[in-house]
N, C-alpha and C positions, 0 to 999 in steps of 0.2 A: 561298237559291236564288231566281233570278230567273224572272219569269212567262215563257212559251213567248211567242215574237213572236205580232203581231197579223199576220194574212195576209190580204191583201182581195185577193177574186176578182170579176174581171170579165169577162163573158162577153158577146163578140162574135159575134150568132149570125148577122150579114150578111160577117161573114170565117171562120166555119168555127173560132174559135180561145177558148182559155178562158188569162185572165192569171192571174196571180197577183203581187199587189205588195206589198214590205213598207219599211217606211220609207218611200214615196215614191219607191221605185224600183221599177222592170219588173224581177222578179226570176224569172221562169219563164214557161214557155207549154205549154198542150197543144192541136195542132191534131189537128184529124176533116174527114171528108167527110159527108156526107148522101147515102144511097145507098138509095133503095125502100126508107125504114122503118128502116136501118140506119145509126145512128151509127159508122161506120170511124175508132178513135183511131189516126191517125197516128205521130204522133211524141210526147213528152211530153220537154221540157229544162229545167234551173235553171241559173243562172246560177251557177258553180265555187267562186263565192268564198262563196254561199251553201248549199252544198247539208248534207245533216244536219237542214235546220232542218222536215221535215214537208212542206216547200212542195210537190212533186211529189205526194205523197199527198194534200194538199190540192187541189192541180187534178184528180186523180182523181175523187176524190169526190164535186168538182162535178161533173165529165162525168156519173157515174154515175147522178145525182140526178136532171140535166137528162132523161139517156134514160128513167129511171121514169117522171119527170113527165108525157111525152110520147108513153110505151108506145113509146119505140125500143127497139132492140135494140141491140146491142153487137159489134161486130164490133175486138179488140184488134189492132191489126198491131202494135204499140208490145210493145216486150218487156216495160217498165217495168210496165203497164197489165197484159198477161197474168199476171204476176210479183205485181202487187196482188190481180187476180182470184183467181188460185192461193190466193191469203196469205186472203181473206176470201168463202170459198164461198157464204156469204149473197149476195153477187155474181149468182152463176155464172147465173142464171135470167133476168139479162138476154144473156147472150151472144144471139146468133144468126148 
């Protein structure tokens, strides 16, 4: 059994947008707005030929951290995101 990829996330917090790259390529994104305190996740996509591999969950998890870190709150438009929140209720306390 081989190791789960390595996923490096990079987070662009002057474009709104958090990457996810693996091998050296742009292999996902999840963009947000900045709204009075409230991080709005937009959209969340992987690249088709990669998906399976965690990486969506992975950019999750970043956003998630980023709006703890920062006492935002969580506003999902992203079904993917709502659909994670759902899946791990420890979450749910940053919505707003």
């Amino acid at each position: 059994m081989s190791d789960p990829p390595s996923i490096e996330i990079r987070h662009h917090t002057g474009h709104d947008r958090i990457e996810a790259w693996l091998d050296g390529r742009n292999a996902g994104e999840l963009t947000y707005r900045m709204q009075a305190g409230v991080m709005v996740v937009l959209h969340t996509g992987v690249d088709p030929a990669l998906q399976g591999q965690g990486i969506a969950a992975a950019l999750v998890r970043s956003a998630l951290e980023h709006a703890r870190a920062h006492e935002f709150k969580v506003r999902p438009l992203c079904s993917y995101v709502a659909a994670y929140v759902r899946r791990h209720p420890e979450e749910r306390e940053l919505l707003g």
